[in-house]
C-alpha positions as CSV (number, residue, x, y, z in Angstrom):
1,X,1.1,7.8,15.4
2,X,0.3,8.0,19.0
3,X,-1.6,11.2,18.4
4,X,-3.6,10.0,15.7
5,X,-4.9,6.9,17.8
6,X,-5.6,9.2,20.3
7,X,-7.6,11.3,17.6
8,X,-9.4,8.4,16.5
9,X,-9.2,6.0,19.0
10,X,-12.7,4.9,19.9
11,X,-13.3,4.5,16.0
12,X,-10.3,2.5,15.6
13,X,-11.3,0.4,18.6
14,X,-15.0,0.0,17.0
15,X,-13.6,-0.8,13.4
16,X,-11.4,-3.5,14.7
17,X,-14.7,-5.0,16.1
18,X,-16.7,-4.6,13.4
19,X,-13.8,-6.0,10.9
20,X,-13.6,-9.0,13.0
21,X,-17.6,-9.7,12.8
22,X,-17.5,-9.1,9.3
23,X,-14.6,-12.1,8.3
24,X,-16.2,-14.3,10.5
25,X,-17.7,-17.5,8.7
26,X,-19.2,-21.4,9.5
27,X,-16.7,-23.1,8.5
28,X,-14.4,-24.0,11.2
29,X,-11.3,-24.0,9.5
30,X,-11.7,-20.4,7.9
31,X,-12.7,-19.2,11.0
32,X,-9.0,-20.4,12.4
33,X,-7.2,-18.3,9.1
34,X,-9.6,-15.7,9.5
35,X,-8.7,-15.0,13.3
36,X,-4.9,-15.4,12.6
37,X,-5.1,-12.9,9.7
38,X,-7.4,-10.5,12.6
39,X,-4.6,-11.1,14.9
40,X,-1.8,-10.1,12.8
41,X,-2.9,-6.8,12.3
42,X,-0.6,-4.4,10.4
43,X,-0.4,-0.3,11.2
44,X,-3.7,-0.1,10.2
45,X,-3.2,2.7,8.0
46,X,-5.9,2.4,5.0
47,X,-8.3,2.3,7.7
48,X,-7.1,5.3,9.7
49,X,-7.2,7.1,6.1
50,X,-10.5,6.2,5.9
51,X,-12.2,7.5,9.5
52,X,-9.9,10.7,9.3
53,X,-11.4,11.8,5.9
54,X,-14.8,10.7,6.5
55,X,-14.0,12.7,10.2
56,X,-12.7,16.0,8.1
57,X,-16.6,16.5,6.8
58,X,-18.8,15.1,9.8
59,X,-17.7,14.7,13.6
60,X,-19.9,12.2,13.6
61,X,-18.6,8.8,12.1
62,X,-21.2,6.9,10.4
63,X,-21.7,2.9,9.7
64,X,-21.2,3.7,6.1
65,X,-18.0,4.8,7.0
66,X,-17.0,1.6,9.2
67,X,-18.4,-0.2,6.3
68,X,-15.9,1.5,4.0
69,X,-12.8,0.9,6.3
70,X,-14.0,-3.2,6.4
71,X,-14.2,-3.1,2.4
72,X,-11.0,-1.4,2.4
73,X,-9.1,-3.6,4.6
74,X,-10.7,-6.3,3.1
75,X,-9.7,-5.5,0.0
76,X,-5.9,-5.6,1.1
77,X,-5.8,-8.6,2.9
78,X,-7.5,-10.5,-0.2
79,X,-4.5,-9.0,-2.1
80,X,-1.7,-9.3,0.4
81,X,-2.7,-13.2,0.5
82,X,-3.1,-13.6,-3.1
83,X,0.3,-11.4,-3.5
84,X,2.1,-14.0,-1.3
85,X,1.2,-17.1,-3.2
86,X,2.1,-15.7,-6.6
87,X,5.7,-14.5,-4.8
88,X,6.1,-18.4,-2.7
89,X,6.6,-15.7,0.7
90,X,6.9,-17.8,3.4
91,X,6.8,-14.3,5.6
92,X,4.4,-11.4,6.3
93,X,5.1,-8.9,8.8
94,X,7.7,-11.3,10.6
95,X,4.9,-14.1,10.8
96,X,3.9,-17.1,8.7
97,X,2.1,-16.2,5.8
98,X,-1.4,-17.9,5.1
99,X,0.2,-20.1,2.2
100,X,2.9,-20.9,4.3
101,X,0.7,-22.4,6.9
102,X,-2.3,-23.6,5.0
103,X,-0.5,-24.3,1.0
104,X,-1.3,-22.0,-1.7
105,X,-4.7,-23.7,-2.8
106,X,-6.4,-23.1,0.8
107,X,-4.4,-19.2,0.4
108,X,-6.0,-18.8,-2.8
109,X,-9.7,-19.8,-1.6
110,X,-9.0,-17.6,1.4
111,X,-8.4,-14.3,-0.5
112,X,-11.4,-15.5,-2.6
113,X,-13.5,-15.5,0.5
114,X,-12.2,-11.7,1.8
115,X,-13.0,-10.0,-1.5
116,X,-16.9,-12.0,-1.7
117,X,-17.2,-11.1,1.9
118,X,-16.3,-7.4,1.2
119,X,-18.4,-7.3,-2.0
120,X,-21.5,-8.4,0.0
121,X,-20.7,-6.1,2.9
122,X,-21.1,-3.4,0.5
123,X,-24.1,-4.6,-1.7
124,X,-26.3,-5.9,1.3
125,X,-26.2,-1.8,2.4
126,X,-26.5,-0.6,-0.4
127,X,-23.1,1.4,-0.6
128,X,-23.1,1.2,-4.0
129,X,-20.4,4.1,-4.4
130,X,-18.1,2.9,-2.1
131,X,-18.2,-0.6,-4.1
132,X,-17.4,1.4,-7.5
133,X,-14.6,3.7,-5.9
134,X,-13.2,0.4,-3.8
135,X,-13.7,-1.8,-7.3
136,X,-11.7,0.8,-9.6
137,X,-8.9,0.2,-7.4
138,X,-8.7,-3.6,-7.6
139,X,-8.7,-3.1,-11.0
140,X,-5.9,-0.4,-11.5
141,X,-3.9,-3.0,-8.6
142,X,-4.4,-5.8,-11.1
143,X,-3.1,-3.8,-14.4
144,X,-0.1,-2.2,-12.2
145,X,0.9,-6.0,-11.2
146,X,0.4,-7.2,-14.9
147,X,2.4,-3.8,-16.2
148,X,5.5,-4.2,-13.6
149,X,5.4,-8.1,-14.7
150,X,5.7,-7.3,-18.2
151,X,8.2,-4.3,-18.1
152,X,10.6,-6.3,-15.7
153,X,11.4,-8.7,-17.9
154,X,13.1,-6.4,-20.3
155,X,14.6,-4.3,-17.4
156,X,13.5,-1.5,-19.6
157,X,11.4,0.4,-16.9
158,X,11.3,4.5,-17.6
159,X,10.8,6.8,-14.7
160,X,7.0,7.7,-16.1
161,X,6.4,3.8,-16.3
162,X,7.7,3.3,-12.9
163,X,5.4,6.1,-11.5
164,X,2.6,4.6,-13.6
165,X,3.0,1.4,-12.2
166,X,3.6,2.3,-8.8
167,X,0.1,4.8,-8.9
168,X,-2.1,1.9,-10.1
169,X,-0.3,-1.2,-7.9
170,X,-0.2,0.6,-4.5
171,X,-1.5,3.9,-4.9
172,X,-4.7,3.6,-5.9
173,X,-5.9,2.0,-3.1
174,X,-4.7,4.5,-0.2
175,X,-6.9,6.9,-2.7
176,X,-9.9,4.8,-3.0
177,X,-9.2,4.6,1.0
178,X,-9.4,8.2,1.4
179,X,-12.3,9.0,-1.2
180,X,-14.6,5.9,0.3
181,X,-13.9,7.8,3.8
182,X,-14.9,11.4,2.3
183,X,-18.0,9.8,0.3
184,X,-19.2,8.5,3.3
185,X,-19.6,11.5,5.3
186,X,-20.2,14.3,2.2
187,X,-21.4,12.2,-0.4
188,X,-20.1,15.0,-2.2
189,X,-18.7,14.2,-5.7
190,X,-15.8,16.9,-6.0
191,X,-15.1,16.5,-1.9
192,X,-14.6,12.8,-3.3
193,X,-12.2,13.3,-5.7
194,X,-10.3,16.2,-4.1
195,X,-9.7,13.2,-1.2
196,X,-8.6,10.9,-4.0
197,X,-6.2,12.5,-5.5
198,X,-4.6,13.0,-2.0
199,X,-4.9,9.9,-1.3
200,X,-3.2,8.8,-4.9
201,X,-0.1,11.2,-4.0
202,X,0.5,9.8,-0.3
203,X,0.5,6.3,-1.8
204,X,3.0,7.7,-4.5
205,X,4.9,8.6,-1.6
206,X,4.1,5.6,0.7
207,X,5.5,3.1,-1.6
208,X,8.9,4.9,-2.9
209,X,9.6,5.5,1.1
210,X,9.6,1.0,0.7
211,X,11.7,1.3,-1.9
212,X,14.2,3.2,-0.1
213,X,14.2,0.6,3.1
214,X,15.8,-1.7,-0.1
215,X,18.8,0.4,0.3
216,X,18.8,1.0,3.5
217,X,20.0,-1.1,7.0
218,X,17.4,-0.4,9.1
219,X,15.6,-3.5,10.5
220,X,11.6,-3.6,8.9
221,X,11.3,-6.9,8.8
222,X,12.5,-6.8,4.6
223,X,16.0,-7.6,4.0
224,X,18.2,-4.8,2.2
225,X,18.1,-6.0,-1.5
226,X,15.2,-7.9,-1.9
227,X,14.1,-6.0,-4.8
228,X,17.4,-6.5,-7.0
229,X,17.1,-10.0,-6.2
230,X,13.6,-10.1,-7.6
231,X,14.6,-8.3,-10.6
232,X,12.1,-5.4,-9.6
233,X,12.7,-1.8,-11.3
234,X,12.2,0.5,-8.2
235,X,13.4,4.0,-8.6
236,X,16.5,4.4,-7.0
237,X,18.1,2.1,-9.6
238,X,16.0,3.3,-12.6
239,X,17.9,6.9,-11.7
240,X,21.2,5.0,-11.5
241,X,20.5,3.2,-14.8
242,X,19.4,6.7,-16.2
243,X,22.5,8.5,-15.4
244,X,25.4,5.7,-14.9
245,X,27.7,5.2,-17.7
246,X,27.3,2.4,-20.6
247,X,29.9,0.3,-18.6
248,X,28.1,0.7,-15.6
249,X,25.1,0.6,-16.7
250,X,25.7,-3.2,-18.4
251,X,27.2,-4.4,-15.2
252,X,24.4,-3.4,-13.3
253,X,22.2,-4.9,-16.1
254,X,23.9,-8.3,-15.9
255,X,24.4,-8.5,-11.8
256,X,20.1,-7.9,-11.8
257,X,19.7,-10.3,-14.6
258,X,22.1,-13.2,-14.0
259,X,23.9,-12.7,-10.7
260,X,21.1,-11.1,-8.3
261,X,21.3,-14.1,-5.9
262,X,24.7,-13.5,-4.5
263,X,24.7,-11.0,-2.3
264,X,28.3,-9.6,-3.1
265,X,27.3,-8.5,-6.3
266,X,23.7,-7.4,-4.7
267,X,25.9,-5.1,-2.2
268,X,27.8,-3.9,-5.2
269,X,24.4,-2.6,-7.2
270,X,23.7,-1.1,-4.1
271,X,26.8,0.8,-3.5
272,X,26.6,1.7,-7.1
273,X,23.3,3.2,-6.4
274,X,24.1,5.4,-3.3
275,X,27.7,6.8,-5.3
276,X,25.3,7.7,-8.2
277,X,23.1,10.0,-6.2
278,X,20.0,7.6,-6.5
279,X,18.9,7.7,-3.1
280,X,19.0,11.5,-3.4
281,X,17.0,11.7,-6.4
282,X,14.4,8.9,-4.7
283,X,14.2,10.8,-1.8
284,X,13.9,14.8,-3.1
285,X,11.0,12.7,-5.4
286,X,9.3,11.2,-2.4
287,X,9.0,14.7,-0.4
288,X,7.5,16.3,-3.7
289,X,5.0,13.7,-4.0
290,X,4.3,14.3,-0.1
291,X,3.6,17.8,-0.8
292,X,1.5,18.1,-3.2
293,X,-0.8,16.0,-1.1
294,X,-0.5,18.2,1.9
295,X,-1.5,21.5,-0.7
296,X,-4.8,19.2,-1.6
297,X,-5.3,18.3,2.0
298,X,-4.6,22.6,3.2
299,X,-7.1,23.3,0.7
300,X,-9.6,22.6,3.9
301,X,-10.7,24.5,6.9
302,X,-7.5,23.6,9.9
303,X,-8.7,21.9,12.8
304,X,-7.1,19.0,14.3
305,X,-8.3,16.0,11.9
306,X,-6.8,18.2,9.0
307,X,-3.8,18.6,11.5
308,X,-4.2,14.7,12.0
309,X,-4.1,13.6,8.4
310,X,-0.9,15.6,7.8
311,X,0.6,13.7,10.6
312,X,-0.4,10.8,8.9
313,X,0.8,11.7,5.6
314,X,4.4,12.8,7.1
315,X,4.2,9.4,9.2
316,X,4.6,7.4,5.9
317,X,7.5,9.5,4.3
318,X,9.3,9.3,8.0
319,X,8.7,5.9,9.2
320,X,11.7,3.9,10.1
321,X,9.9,0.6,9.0
């Protein structure tokens, strides 16, 4: 990662400026939320998606394209806020969340505010692409929420419908990411796409690496087994479930469905998981997914933004958090 800010480190520093002017408002109280939410700052990677492909077809970064990492980040805050009040999250990153400190109906008006603010960002400049690549993705977010919602409930999840899911809910936005970034600089239509589908197959990869952490001990800030306890079909266990016999397959069933709040019986789907070869399967998925995105991305002259995104890319399939 250090290499990477390096690459793009003035940008980065100018897009955390500009992001900050653009959330700012005249009402005192949203401009308190909308510096704490500034100030929490994630890894930043949508954003550093964006200036590296935008970078991979002009040395020269343009406003368009610091518009298109605002609208981006934008974009995911309004959702992360929104996605906390519907899950009652107290937490975010190891801080408060918005709803937490402010109750859901301020949370609510505040992700309101981020996704007008990033729609007039990109309609008063007239970045009318950017708005339809960025607006596809809210709307492929919203159906992958609505399609998990409705497919947990029967614990019935297939391994296509947990990929589909998983490409519209989290994907789709690290690919909008990437095409806004190459649109901005090529305004190129197939340069576009090309940069959206790798986008789409590092976000594949992105979020099965966060369903692995659920089986895992390492210390990210999400405790190991959140997922059963939420009743959420992540791959690891639809493998297991796949694959496991009918009378381990029903006690799974019935520890998720009735018992996923005690965590001896959590720590015993897990177990089950690992003995099954789940974890394997997950992982052998989540490096295939990573490298079909690196063939799109090698499809482009080498130089060291190329050499940058594929840092990137292995950065989110190697991350210890």
């Amino acid at each position: 990662m250090d290499d990477i800010k390096h690459l793009i480190g003035k940008e980065l520093q100018d897009f955390e400026s500009k992001f900050a002017d653009s959330v700012k408002s005249h009402v005192p109280l949203l401009d308190r939320i909308m510096h704490y939410i500034v100030k929490r700052k994630g890894k930043q990677i949508r954003p550093m998606f964006v200036l590296l492909s935008a970078k991979l077809f002009s040395d020269n970064i343009q406003e368009s394209t610091y518009r298109a990492a605002a609208l981006v980040e934008l974009l995911h805050t309004a959702t992360l806020v929104h996605d906390d009040v519907v899950d009652d999250a107290n937490e975010r990153r190891g801080l408060f969340s918005i709803n937490a400190l402010w109750k859901n109906k301020i949370a609510v008006l505040v992700g309101d505010y981020l996704l007008s603010k990033g729609l007039l960002l990109s309609l008063n400049n007239n970045d009318f692409r950017t708005l339809q690549i960025l607006s596809e993705a809210v709307k492929e977010m919203s159906e992958g929420e609505l399609l998990q919602i409705e497919k947990t409930r029967k614990l019935n999840i297939k391994e296509d419908i947990y990929f589909e899911i998983i490409r519209r809910k989290t994907a789709s936005l690290l690919a909008s990411a990437c095409a806004a970034g190459a649109w901005s600089s090529s305004n190129d239509d197939h340069t576009t796409e090309q940069m959206r589908l790798f986008g789409e197959k590092v976000g594949i990869a992105f979020q099965i690496k966060d369903d692995l952490f659920d089986y895992g001990s390492a210390k990210i800030g999400k405790p190991t087994g959140i997922d059963i306890r939420e009743k959420k079909m992540t791959l690891p266990l639809i493998y297991t479930l796949e694959h496991a016999s009918t009378e381990i397959r029903r006690k799974i069933i019935n520890i998720v469905k009735n018992h996923n709040t005690e965590k001896d019986r959590v720590e015993e789907v897990i177990r089950l998981v690992k003995a099954s070869g789940g974890i394997d399967y997950t992982r052998q998925k989540m490096f295939e997914y990573r490298d079909e995105a690196l063939a799109i991305l090698n499809r482009f002259p080498e130089n060291a933004v190329r050499n940058g995104l594929e840092s990137l890319v292995r950065f989110t399939t190697d991350r210890t958090f």
